[in-house]
N, C-alpha and C positions, 0 to 999 in steps of 0.2 A: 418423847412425843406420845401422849394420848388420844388413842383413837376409840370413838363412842359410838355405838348407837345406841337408840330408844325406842319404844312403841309403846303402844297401847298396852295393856295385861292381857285383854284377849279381843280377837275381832272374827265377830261372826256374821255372815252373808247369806241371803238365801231368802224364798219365796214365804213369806208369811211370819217373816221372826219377828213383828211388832205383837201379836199374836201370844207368841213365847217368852214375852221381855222377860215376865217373873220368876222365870226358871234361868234368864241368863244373869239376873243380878239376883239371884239365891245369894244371903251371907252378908251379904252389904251394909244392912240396916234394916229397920225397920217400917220407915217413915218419910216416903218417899217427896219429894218435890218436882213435880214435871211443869219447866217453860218451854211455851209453845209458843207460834202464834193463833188467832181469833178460828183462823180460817182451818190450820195445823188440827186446833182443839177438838172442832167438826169430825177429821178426817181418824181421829186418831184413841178419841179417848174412849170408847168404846170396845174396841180392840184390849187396851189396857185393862181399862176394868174385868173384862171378859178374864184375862189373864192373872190376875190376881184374884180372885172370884177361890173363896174359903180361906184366905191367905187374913192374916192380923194385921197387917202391913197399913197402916194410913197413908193415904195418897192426895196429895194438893196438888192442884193444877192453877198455874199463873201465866198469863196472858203480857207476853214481848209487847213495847210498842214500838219497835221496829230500830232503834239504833244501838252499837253495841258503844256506848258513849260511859264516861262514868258515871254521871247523874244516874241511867238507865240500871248501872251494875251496883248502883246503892240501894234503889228504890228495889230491886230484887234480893239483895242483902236482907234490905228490913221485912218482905214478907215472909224469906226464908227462914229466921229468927223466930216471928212472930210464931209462925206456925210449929216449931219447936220441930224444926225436920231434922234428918241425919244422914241423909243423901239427896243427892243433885242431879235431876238427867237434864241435859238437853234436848229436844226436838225439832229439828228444823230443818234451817239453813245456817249457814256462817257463821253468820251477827247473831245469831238466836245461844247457837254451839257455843264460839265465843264469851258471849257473858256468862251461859251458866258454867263455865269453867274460869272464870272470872271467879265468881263467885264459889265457887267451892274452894279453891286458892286462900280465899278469904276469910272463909270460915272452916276452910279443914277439914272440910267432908270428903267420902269418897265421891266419887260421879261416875254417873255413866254419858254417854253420847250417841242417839238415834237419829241420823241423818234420815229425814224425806227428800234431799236432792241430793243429785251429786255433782254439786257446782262447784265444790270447793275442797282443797284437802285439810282441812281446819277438823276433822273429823280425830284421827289418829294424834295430833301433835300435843303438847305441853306450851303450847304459845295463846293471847287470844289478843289478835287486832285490834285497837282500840281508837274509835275517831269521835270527831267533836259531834257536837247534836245538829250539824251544817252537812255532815257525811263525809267531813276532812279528815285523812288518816290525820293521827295523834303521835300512837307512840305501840309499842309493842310490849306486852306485858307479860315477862315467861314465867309461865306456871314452876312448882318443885314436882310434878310429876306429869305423866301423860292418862291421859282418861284408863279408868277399870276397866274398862268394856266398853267398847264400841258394838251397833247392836246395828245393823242395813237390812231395812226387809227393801228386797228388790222389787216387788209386786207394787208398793208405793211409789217409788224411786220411777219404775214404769209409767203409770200414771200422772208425773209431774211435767211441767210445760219443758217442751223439747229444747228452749234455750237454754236451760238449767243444766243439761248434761251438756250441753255445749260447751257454755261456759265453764264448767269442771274441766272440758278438756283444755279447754286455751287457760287454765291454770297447770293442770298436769305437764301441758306443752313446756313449760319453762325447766322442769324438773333438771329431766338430762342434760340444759346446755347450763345451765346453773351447777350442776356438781361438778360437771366437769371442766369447767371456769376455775372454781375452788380445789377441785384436786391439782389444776393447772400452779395455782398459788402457793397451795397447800395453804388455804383460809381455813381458818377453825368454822365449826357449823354450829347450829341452834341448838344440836346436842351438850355441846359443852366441851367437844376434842376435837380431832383432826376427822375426816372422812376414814369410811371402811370401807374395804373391800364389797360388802354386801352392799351397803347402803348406794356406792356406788353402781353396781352392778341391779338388783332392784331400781333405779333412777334409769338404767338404758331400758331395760327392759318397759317399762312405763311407756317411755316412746315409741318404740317397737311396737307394744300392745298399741296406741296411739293411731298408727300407720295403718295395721292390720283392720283395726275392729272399730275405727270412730265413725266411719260411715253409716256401718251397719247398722251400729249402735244406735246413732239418730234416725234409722229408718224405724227399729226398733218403734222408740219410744215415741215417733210419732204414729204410732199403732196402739200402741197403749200393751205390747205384749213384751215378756220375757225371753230374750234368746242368749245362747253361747255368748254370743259378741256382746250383746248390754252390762252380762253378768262379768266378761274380760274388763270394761270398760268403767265399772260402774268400783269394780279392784283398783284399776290402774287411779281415776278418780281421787279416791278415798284413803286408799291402802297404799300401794307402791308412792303416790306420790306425797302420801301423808310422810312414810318413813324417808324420801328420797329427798324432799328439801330440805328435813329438819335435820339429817344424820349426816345430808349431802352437801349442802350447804346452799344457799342463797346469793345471789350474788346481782348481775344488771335488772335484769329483768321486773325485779320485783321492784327496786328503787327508784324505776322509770315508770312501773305503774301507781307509786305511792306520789310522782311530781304528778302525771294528771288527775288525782284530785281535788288539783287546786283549781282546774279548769269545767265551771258549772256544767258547763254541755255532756261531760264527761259523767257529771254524780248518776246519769239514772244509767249508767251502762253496769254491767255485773263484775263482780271483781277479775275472773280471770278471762272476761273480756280484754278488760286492760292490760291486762299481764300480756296476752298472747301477744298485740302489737307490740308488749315491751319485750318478746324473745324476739321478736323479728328488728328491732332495734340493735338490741345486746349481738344479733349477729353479725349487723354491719359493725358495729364497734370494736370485734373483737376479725373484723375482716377475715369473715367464715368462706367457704367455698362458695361458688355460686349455685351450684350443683344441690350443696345442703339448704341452702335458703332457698333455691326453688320447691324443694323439698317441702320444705315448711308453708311455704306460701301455697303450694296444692294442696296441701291438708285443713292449710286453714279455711280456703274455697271450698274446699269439698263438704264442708261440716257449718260452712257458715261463718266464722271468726273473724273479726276485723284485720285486715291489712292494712288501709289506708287512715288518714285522720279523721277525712271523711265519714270514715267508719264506725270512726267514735264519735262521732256528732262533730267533730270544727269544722263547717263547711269550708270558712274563710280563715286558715291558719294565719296567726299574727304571730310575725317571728320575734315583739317581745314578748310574748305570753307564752311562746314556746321556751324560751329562754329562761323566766321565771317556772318552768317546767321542768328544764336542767338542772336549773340552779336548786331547786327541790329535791330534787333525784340527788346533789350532791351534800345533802346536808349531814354531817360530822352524825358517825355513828350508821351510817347507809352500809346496806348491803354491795351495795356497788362498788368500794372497795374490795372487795374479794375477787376484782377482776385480775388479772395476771400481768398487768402492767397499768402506767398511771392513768388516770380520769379524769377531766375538769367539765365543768359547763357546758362551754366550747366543744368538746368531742362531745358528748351527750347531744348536745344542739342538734352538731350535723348529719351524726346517727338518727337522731328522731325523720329529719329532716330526711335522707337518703331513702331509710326505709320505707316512710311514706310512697316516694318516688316508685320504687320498686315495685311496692305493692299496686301502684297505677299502671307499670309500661310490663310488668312482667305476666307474660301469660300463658307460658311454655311449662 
C-alpha cells in the first residue's frame, strides 16, 4: 500500500507579499504571464510592476473572462504562446487559479499561484475544476505537479468582500469529514496513494482551526483589518485544506456539491457554499452524531453558511429535481464512492432531504 502526500514547492503568507512576488519567484523564468480579472488588474498590477521594477523579466497581463471552461483555457493557451512566455501565475479566485494551472499543464511551464480571496482551497493542489461555459461542473482535470509557489498577501485577502472568506470556510468545512470518510474506506486520494498520517492530521486540525477562529475571522475581514485569527484562517483556507483534501481524500461532500449544479438557482452561490451544505448532508448519510452535526450547523450560523435549501436559493424544492441532484452526485467516477459503505440516488435523496430539515428545526 502506497501512501502519498503533495503540496505546493513553497507557500508563503503574510502582509504585503504581492509587493515581493519577484523575489518569491526568483529562478523561474524569465517571462512572466499574469491572469487576472479586469477588476483583480486595477488592484494588483501596480504592486507587480513596482516589484519587478530593475528586473529584465517581461511581464504580460491577460484579462479572465470569468469561466474556467475549456474554450476559456484555449483562448489563454493561444495568448500565452503568442506572447512567447515561460511562466504562468494566476491571480485571483478559483476559476481564475484553475485555468492558469490548466494552462501551464498544457504548455509545461512552471507556475506560480496568488490568491486575492480565500474562498477556495484550489490554491495549493494539482487539480483544476473544469465546467461548461453554463457554469456546469464538467470534469476534473489533474495537473502532473502542484503549483511552484503559492504566494497569499493577507493585507488583500483582508480587503476582499466578507463572503469570500466565508465561502473558503464552508469548502475548508468538508476537509476533516471527507478524510476521515476515506481513511474509514481506505479510498486512495487525489495524491495518487492511500492517506497519511499527516495529511490526515493537517485535515482535523483545519477544523479545529475552523471552530476556534471563523468567527473572528469574518469579524475581521468585515473591518478590512489583519488579525491572528484571519491570518489562522486565511492557512486553514488555502493551506491545511489545500493539502487535506488532495492527500486526504475527497469523498460525499464534494459529489453532492458537484449534483447541484445542475440546479440554476444554485450557479450564482459560491462553490464551498455548496459544498458546506454538502458536509451537512454527507453527515446525515454517514449517520454522524447529533452532537457533531449540531456542531457544524452552529458554525455554519455563526459565519453565515447555508444549512437549508432555502439557503441555496430553492425556495420550492422539487423532489425530482432533487433526485436528478442524486442521481448527479452518483455519477461513475464521483467521489462519493469513497464513502465507507454503499451509495445510490435513493440514500443521497434522503440525505439531501433530512439535512435540509435539520437545518430548519435545529437551533440548539
Amino acid at each position: 500500500m502506497t501512501r502519498m502526500i503533495i503540496g505546493p514547492g513553497k507557500y508563503i503568507q503574510g502582509s504585503g507579499e504581492m509587493k515581493r512576488i519577484a523575489k518569491h519567484v526568483d529562478g523561474l523564468g524569465e517571462s512572466f504571464f499574469f491572469l487576472v480579472s479586469s477588476e483583480g488588474l486595477k488592484r494588483v498590477e501596480e504592486d507587480i510592476r513596482e516589484s519587478f521594477r530593475g528586473s529584465r523579466a517581461k511581464l504580460v497581463f491577460g484579462v479572465f473572462r470569468g469561466e474556467c471552461s475549456r474554450a476559456e483555457i484555449e483562448r489563454v493557451r493561444a495568448l500565452y504562446r503568442e506572447e512567447t512566455c515561460s511562466v504562468m501565475v494566476g491571480i485571483g479566485g478559483g476559476k481564475i487559479i484553475d485555468t492558469a494551472k490548466a494552462v501551464a499543464f498544457y504548455e509545461r511551464a512552471p507556475f506560480v499561484v496568488a490568491p486575492t480571496i480565500a474562498s477556495t482551497d484550489a490554491p495549493c493542489s494539482a487539480l483544476s475544476i473544469i465546467y461548461s461555459e453554463e457554469g456546469i461542473f464538467s470534469e476534473i482535470l489533474r495537473l502532473s505537479r502542484n503549483p511552484d509557489v503559492v504566494v497569499v498577501d493577507t493585507d488583500i485577502i483582508a480587503r476582499a468582500p466578507v463572503r469570500l472568506i466565508v465561502a473558503g470556510m464552508g469548502d475548508a468545512l468538508a476537509t476533516y469529514f471527507e478524510a476521515r470518510a476515506c481513511a474509514r474506506s481506505n479510498a486512495g486520494t487525489m495524491a495518487g496513494g492511500k492517506q497519511t498520517l499527516a495529511a490526515g492530521a493537517l485535515s482535523e486540525l483545519c477544523y479545529r482551526t475552523l471552530l476556534e477562529d471563523g468567527f473572528k475571522a469574518k469579524v475581521a475581514v468585515e473591518n478590512h483589518v489583519v488579525t491572528p485569527a484571519l491570518e489562522n484562517i486565511i492557512e486553514a483556507n488555502t493551506y491545511l485544506s489545500g493539502i487535506g483534501f488532495e492527500s486526504g481524500g475527497l469523498a460525499a461532500a464534494h459529489s453532492i456539491h458537484n449534483g447541484l449544479t445542475i440546479i440554476r438557482a444554485c450557479r450564482s452561490l459560491y462553490h464551498g457554499e455548496k459544498v458546506a451544505f454538502g458536509t451537512l448532508a454527507q453527515l446525515v448519510l454517514e449517520n454522524a452524531p447529533i452532537a457533531e452535526i449540531r456542531e457544524v450547523l452552529g458554525f455554519c450560523r455563526s459565519v453565515g453558511l447555508p444549512v437549508t435549501l432555502k439557503d441555496l436559493g430553492i425556495d420550492n424544492p422539487n423532489p425530482e429535481e432533487l433526485m436528478q441532484v442524486a442521481e448527479r452526485s452518483c455519477q461513475p467516477g464521483e467521489t462519493i464512492f469513497h464513502m465507507p459503505f454503499d451509495v445510490t440516488p435513493a440514500t443521497i435523496y434522503s440525505a439531501i432531504v433530512s439535512a435540509d430539515s435539520l437545518g430548519k428545526i435545529d437551533n440548539h
